[in-house]
N, C-alpha and C positions, 0 to 999 in steps of 0.2 A: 514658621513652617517652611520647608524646604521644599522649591520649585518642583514639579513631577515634569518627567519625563516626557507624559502624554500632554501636558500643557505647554512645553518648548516646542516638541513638535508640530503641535496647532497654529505653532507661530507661522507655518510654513510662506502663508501671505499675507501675513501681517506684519507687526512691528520687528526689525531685525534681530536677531540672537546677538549679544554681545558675551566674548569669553577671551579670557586671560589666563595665561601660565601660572602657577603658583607655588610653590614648592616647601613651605614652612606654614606652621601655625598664624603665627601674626601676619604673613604676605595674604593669607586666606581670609581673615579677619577681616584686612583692609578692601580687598578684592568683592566683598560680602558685605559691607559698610557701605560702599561704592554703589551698589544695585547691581554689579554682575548678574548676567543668566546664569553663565556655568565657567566653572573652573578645570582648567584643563593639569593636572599632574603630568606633566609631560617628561617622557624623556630625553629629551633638552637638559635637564639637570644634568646628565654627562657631564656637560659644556660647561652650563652659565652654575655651577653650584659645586663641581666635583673636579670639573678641571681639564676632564679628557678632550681628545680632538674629534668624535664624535660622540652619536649614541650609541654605540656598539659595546661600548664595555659594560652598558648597566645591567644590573639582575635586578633580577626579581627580587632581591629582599630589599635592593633601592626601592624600588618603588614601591614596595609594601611599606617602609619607614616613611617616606616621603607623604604618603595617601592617606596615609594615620594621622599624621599632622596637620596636614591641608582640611581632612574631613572634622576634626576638632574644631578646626578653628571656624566656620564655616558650615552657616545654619541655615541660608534659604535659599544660596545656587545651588546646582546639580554638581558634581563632583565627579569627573569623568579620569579616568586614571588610565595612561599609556603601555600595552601588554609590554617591553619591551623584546631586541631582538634575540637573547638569548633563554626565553619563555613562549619564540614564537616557531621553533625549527620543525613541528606537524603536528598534525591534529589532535590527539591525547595529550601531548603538552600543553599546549594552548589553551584545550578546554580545561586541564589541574589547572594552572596558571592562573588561567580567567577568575575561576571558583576562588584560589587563592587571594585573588587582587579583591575580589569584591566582598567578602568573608571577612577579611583580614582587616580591609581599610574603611570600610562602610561606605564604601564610593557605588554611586550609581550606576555606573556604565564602564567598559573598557572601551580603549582605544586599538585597533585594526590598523598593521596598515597593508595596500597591496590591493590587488584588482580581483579580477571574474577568478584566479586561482585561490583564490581565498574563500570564496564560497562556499566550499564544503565544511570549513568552519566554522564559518560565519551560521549558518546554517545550525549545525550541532550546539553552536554556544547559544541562539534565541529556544530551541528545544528545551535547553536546560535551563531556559530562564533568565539567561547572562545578558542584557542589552550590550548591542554593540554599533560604536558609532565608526563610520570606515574614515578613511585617507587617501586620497588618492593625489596625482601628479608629482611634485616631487617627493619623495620620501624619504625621511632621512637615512632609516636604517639600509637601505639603498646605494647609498652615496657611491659605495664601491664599484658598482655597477653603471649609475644613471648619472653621478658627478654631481653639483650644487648647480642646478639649473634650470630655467624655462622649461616644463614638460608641456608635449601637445603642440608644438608652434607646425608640425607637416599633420597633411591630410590622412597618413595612415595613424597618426599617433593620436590625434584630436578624435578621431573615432573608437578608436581602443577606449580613448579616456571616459567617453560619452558611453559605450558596452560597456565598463567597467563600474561606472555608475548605477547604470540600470540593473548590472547582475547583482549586487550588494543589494541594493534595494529588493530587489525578488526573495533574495536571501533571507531578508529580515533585519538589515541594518536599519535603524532610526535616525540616522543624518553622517553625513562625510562630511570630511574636511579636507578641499582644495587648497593643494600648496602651489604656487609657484608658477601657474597657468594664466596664460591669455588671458584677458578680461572679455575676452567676447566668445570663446569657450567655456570660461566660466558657468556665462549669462547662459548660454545653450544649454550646460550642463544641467543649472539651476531650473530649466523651464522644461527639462526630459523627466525629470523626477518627482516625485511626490513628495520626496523626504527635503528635511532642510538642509541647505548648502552652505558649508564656513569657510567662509576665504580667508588665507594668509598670502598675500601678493598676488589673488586674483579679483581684480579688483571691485567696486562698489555693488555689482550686480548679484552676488550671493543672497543668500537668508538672513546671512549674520558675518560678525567677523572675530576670527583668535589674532594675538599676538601673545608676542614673548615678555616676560616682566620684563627683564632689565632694559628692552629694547623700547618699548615702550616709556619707561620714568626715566632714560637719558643711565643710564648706570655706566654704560662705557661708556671713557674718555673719544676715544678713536675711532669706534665700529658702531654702525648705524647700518643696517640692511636698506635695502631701497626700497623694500613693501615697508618698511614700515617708520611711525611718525613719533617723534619724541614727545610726549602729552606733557611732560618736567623733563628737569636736568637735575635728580637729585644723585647722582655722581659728582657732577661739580658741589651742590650742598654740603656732600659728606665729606668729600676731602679739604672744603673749608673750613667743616666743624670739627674735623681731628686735628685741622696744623690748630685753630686755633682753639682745642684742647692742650695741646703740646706745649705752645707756648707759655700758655697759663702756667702748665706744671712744672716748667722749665724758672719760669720766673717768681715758683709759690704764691701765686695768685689765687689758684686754686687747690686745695680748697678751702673756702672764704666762709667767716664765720657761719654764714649760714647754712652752710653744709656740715656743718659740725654738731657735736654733742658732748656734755660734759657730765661729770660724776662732780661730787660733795669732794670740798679739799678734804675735809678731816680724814673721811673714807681713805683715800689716795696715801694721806700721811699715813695711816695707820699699814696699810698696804706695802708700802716701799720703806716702812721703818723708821721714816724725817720726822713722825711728831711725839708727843709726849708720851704717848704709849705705846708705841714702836722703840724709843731710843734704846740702842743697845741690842735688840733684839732681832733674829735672820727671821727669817720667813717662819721657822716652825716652831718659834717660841723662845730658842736655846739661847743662850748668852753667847755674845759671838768676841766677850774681851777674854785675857789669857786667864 
């Protein structure tokens, strides 16, 4: 049976929310095998799946593809899917959009992001029924604006951030998700609201915490963010297990009889024409001498 909504956010003083990025059938599986709370469809897959240099290129049918997959795979976390930024440009979009994302992919919730100016959609989308979980501090769809960085460290920004909280919650959002914020903002944050708080680089004082798959099981060689902690290294695993697939194949090692299967010789003779009732004869019977 798949976690409800009304029972994560009961979590609110209780045991933390834990949630992870997902973005395929089997990453959902494993994510849901694991005892995940909830799975985040994020649009991150820009990035870590598709290639781009942010989330700005994704659409909406990414993430409908993407939600589909995730919510198959993935029977008793919550399934929360990212509106992205070109399904979020005003209010009538946003609400098709949302309708769209959760219709479409059987995900429980969308993803918001953006402060007290969001509210009136935030607003319109619990009307129609859409739960919506907010975002705030840094944002990625943002980036243009706000850059990849600390948000909330001066006194006028850390109050914005703390109103920004509380308007979403008025609103009817069922929990935010802090990026990128102070730990001791955070914790403020966390202790002004009712709703649950998910930190990604704000640190241990939230309700729960998101991270990104790859960044999480070690998947890049090179890049490792600061918020967050490599639980595996199966980046170095997989590059050990394809050279030494390569090798294998390089030196027909593999593959080894027991990856094999074989037919009846006679069958085979009779087939390529080598045995006694085959001799002489092509494939469709005819005599193939002069």
């Amino acid at each position: 049976m798949r976690t409800s909504l009304s029972a994560l956010a009961r979590r609110k003083h209780g045991e933390p929310l834990s949630m992870v990025t997902a973005y395929d059938y089997t990453s959902a599986q494993l994510a849901d095998a694991a005892g995940l709370d909830l799975i985040l469809v994020g649009d991150s897959l820009g990035m870590v799946v598709l290639g781009y240099d942010s989330t700005l290129p994704v659409t909406l049918e990414d993430m409908i593809r993407h939600g589909r997959a995730v919510t198959r795979g993935a029977e008793h976390a919550l399934v929360v899917v990212d509106l992205p930024f070109t399904a979020s440009t005003d209010e009538p979009t946003i609400l098709t959009s949302s309708a769209r994302l959760l219709a479409e992919t059987g995900a429980q919730s969308i993803k918001l992001e953006g402060g007290a100016y969001r509210v009136p959609a935030v607003r319109t989308l619990v009307q129609h029924g859409i739960p919506v979980m907010g975002h705030l501090g840094y944002t990625p769809q943002s980036v243009n604006t706000l850059g990849t960085r600390v948000q909330g460290r001066d006194e006028a920004a850390a109050r914005t951030l703390i109103d920004d909280a509380l308007a979403l919650q008025e609103a009817g959002a069922w929990a935010v998700v802090l990026e990128l914020v102070p730990a001791e903002l955070a914790a403020e944050v966390t202790r002004a609201v009712d709703i649950p708080t998910i930190g990604i680089g704000a640190g241990p004082d939230t309700d729960g915490q998101v991270q990104v798959w790859h960044d999480l099981l070690g998947l890049y060689e090179d890049f490792q963010p600061r918020h967050a902690r490599r639980f595996g290294t199966l980046g170095d695993a997989a590059r050990e297990a394809l050279a030494a697939y390569r090798t294998e194949v390089v030196a027909r090692s593999f593959p080894a009889e027991e990856n094999l299967s074989h037919m009846d010789a006679e069958v085979l003779a009779r087939v390529t024409g080598s045995g006694p009732a085959g001799e002489g004869q092509g494939t469709s019977g005819q005599s193939t001498t002069a």
